[in-house]
C-alpha positions, 0 to 999 in steps of 0.5 A, a space after each residue: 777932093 775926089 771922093 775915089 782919090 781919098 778911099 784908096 788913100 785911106 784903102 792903102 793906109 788900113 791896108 798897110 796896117 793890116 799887113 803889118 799886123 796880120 805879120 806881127 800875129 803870125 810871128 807871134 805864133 811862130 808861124 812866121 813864114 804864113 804871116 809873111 805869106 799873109 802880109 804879102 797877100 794884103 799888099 797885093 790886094 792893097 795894089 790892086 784895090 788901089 791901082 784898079 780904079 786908077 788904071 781904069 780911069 785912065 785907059 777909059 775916060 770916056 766911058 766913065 766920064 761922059 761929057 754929055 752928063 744926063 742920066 747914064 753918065 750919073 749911074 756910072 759914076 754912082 756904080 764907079 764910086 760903089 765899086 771903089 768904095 768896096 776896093 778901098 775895103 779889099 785888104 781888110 777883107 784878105 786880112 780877116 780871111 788869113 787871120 781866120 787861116 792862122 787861128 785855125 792853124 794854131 801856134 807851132 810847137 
């Protein structure tokens, strides 16, 4: 199976994950409208590490995809395949960053 294919799956499945947390976190706090701001944050980044690469894929084809094979098509799908491996982690990456805001911030009172 395609290697790009199961990490964005698994990139949309943490991901998911995360903004269910970092939500239940800020409502924890009763700083229930930041983890709603945070949650929202993870699910973009969950859509643009999900669908960047597939979006890419289908409008050019031919510049990741070169039918000739040989040594430039190698390094681009090894560049391909490093890029969206670190897109699959994007929502984490967001997530930690809004944890970081709201420890910071501190519980209402």
């Amino acid at each position: 199976m395609n290697t790009t294919l199961n990490l964005s799956s698994l990139g949309a499945s943490t991901g998911i994950l995360a903004a269910g947390l970092i939500f239940m976190y800020g409502v924890w706090l009763g700083r229930r409208d930041l983890g709603l701001r945070a949650a929202m944050g993870v699910m973009v980044a969950v859509l643009m590490g999900g669908l960047l690469p597939m979006i890419v894929m289908w409008s050019a084809p031919q510049l990741l995809f070169p039918s000739s094979g040989g040594l430039r098509g190698s390094v681009l799908m090894v560049i391909w395949n490093i890029v969206s491996a670190g897109l699959a982690f994007l929502p984490w990456a967001v997530a930690l960053n809004w944890l970081e805001l709201l420890r910071r911030e501190g519980p209402s009172t």
